[in-house]
VMD Tcl script that draws the C-alpha trace (Angstrom):
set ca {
  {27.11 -49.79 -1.03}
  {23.49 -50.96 0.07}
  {22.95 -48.26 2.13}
  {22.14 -45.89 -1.33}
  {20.04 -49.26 -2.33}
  {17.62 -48.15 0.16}
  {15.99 -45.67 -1.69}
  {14.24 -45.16 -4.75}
  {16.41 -42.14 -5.78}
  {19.98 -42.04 -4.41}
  {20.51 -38.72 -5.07}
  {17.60 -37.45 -2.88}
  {19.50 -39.43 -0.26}
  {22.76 -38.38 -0.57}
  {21.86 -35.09 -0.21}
  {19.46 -35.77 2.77}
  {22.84 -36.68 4.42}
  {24.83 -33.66 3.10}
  {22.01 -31.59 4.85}
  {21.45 -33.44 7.82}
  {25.17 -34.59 8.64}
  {26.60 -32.41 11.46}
  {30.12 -34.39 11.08}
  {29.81 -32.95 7.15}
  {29.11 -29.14 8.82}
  {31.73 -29.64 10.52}
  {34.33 -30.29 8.21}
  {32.71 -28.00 5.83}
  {33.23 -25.13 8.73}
  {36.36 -26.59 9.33}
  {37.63 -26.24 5.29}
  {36.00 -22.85 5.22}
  {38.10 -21.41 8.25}
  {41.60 -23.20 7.41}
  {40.53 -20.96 3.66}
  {39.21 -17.83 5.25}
  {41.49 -17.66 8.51}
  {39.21 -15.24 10.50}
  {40.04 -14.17 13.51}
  {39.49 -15.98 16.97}
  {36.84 -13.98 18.47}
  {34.77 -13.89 15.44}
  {35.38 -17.96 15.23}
  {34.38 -18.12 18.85}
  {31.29 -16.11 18.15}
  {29.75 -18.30 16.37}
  {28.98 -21.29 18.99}
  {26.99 -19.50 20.96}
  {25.00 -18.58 17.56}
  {25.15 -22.19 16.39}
  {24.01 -23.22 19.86}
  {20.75 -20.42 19.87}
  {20.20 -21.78 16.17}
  {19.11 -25.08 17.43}
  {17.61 -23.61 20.80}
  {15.37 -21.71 18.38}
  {14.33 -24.65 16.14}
  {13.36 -26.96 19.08}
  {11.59 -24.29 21.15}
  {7.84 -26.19 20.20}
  {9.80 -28.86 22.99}
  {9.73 -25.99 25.81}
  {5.92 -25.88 26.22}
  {5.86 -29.29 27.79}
  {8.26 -28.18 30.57}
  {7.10 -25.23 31.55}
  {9.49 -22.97 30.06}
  {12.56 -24.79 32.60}
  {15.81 -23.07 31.45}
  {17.54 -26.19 32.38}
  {15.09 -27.52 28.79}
  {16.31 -24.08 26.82}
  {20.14 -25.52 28.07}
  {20.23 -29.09 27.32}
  {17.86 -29.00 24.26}
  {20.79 -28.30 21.61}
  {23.76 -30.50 23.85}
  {21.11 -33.20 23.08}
  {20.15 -32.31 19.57}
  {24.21 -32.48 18.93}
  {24.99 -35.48 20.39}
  {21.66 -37.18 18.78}
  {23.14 -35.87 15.85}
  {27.04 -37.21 16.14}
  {24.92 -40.52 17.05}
  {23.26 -40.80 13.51}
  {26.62 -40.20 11.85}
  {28.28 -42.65 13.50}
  {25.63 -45.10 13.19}
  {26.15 -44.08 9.34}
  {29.54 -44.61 9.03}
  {29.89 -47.54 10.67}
  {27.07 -49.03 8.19}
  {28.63 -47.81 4.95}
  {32.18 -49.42 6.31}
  {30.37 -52.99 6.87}
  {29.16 -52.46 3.84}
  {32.38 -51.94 2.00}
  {33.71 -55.09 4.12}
  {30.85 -57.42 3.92}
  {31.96 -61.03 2.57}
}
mol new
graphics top color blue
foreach p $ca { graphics top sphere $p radius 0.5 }
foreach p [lrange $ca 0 end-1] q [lrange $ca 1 end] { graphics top cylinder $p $q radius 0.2 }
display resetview
């Protein structure tokens, strides 16, 4: 529980984390399409939209590669996996934290 103690305002934190926690997108996605039950094309659709989401966001990082496509490629696999890192990293503090003696 002292990883809320951290800040000020808990609630400003807590939903830092709801924003910025692709494992909570993910099950959020995940709850919306077990509700929804689109079909598989349209499902499939959307990585390659997720995927030029975060292509777009980084694209200030291009510049200082000279516009390489293998940059434009590997930009979001490493924004993802940066992001998967942080959650973990979270997780695995708030569960010390629950078992600290």
């Amino acid at each position: 529980m002292e990883l809320f103690g951290i800040n000020e305002h808990p609630g400003d934190f807590i939903r830092w984390m709801l924003r910025s926690s692709i494992t909570i997108k993910a099950l959020f996605a995940l709850f919306l399409l077990l509700i929804l039950r689109p079909p598989l094309f349209l499902i499939l659709s959307l990585i390659p939209v997720y995927y030029s989401w975060i292509a777009f966001r980084f694209r200030f990082s291009y510049q200082y590669f000279n516009g390489s496509l293998g940059i434009f490629l590997l930009t979001p696999l490493v924004k993802i996996v940066m992001d998967l890192g942080m959650d973990s990293g979270r997780i695995l503090g708030f569960w010390q934290g629950l078992h600290r003696k």
